[in-house]
C-alpha positions in Angstrom: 149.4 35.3 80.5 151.0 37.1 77.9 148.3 39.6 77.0 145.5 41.6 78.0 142.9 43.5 76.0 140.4 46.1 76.6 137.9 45.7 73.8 140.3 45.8 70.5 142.7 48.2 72.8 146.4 46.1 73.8 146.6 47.8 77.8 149.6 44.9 78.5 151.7 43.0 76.7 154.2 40.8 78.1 155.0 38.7 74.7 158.7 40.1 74.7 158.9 38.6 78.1 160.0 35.1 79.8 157.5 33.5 81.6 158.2 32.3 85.0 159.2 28.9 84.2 161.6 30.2 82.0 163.2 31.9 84.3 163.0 29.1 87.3 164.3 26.5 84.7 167.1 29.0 83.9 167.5 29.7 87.5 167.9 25.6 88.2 170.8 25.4 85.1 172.4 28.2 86.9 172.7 26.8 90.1 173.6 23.5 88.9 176.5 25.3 87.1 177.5 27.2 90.5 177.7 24.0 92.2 179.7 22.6 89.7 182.1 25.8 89.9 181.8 25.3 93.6 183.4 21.5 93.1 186.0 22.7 90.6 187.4 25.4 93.1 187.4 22.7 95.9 188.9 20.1 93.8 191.8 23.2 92.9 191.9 23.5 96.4 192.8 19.6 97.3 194.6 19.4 94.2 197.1 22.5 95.6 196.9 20.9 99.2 198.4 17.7 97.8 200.9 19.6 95.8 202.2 21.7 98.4 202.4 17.8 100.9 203.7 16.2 98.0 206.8 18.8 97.8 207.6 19.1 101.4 207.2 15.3 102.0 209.0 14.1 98.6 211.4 16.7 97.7 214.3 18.1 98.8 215.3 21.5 98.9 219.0 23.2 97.6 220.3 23.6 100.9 219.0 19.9 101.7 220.4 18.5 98.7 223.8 20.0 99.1 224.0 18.8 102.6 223.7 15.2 101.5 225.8 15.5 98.5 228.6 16.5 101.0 228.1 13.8 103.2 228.0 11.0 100.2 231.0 12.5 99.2 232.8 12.0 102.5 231.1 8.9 102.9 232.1 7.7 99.3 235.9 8.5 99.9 235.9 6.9 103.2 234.8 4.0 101.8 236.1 3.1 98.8 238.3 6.0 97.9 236.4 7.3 95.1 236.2 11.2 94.5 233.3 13.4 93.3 234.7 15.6 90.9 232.8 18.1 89.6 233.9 20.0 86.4 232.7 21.9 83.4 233.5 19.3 80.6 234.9 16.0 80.7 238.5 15.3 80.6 240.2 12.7 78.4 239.0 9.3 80.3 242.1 7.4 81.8 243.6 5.4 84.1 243.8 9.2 86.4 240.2 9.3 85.8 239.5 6.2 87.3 237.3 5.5 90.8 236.1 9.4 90.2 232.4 10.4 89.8 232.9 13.1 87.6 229.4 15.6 87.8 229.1 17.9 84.9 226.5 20.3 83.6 223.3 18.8 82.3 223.4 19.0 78.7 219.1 19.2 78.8 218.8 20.1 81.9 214.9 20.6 83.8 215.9 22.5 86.5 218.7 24.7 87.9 222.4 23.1 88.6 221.1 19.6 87.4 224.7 18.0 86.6 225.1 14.3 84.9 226.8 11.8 86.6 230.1 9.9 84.6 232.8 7.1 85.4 235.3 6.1 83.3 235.5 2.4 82.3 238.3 0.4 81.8 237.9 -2.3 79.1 241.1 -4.0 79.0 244.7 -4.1 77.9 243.6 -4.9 74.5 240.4 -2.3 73.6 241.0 1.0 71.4 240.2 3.0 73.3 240.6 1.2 76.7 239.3 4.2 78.8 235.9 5.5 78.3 233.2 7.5 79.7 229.6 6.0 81.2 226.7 8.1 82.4 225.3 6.4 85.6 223.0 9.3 86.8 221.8 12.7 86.9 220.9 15.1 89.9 217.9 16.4 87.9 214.2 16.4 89.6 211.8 16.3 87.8 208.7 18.2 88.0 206.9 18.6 84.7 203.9 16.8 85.4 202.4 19.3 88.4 201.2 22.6 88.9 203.3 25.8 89.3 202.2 27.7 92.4 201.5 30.4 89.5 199.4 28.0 87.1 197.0 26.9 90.2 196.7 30.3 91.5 195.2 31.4 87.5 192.9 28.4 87.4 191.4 29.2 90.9 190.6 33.0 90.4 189.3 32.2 87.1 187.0 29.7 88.8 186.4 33.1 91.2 185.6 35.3 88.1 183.0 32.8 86.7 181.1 32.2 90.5 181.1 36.1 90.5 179.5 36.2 86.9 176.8 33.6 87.7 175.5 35.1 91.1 175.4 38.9 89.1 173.0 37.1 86.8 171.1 35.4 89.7 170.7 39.1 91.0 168.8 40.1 87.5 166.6 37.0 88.5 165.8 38.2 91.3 164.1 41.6 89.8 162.3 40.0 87.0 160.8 37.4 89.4 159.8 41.0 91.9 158.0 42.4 88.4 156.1 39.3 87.7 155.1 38.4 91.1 153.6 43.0 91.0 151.7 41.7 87.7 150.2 38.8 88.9 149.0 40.1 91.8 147.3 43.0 89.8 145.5 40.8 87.2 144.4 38.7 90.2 143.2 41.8 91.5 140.8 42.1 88.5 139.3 38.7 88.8 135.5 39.2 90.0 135.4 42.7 89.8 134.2 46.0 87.8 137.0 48.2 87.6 136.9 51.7 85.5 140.0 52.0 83.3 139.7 55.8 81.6 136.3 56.0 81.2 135.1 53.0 80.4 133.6 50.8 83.0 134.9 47.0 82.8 132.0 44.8 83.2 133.2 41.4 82.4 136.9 39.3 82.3 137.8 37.1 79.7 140.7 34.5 79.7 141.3 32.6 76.2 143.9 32.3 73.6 144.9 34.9 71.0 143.2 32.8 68.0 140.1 33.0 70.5 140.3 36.7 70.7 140.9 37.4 67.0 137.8 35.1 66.0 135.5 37.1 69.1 133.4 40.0 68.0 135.0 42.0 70.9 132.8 43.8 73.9 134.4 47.4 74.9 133.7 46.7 78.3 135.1 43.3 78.7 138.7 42.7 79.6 140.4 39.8 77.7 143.4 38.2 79.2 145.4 36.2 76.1 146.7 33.4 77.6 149.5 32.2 74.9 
């Protein structure tokens, strides 16, 4: 019902108006896109969980990484005599600089106090130059490819912000759907009866579609509910 006329007189006139399954098929998409929101802060959720495991099970901490440094130092020397040196440029590789693990500042580094690793090479009596440097490591961990406690605590409250925005429209559907269910119970109301509206005394009700009504020579005391 999108209409209803008294004689040529418009008394209702819900044309500007969704119909009710409109608003239910509306209703449907939004909860379809709250459950989805629903999955996407859960999967945030195990995604952080993991994250947080991942670190604590796979990662070392300063304190932890300092600890073993020290020990593979002492544990380096005592057996095979070679040194950990750790400087802020390399020297002039020689035969001083030999059986020495030289650690100096990461020239790209990813993280805080990453160093690279050197030895110096001796490539015979007859090379020019016979000392050289190798890189054979780096302390730097890498962790470019996960989340920053910051960057997963964004994405779940604007997963919170959206959830909040689609249940503030379900509210709205809720007070259209209170309107509609008022009207139909007053056209239902109508049905079978002889009701007076102003003076006029309604004598007969008539459901059809507005090309119906335009082509009807119209009755002053029938009702005619436009369907379309």
């Amino acid at each position: 019902m999108n209409k209803l006329y008294l004689g040529n007189n418009v008394i209702v006139d819900l044309s500007g108006y969704y119909d009710k399954a409109t608003i239910d098929a509306s209703y449907g998409y939004v909860e379809g896109q709250i459950d989805s929101l629903t999955d996407t802060v859960g999967d945030l959720d195990a995604s952080l969980s993991a994250l947080v495991t991942k670190v604590n099970t796979d990662y070392y901490t300063k304190t932890q990484i300092d600890a073993s440094v020290a020990a593979l130092e002492q544990e380096i020397e005592a057996a095979i005599g070679i040194d950990l040196v750790a400087v802020d440029t390399l020297p002039e590789a020689s035969a001083d600089t030999l059986r020495k693990i030289y650690l100096v500042p990461s020239t790209n580094p990813k993280s805080a106090n990453s160093k690279d690793e050197f030895i110096t090479i001796d490539k015979g009596a007859g090379a020019d130059p016979r000392y050289v440097w190798e890189q054979i490591g780096s302390t730097e961990v890498d962790l470019s490819n996960y989340y920053t406690k910051t960057e997963v605590d964004t994405k779940i409250n604007d997963a919170s912000t959206l959830i909040w925005a689609e249940i503030a429209t379900l509210a709205k559907k809720s007070a259209v759907d209170a309107s509609i269910a008022v009207l139909d119970a007053s056209v239902s109301a109508l049905e079978g009866e002889v009701k007076i509206y102003g003076d006029t005394t309604i004598t007969h009700l008539v459901s059809c579609s507005q090309a119906t009504y335009d082509s009807l020579t119209k009755d002053a005391s029938t009702l005619y509910v436009v369907l379309d």
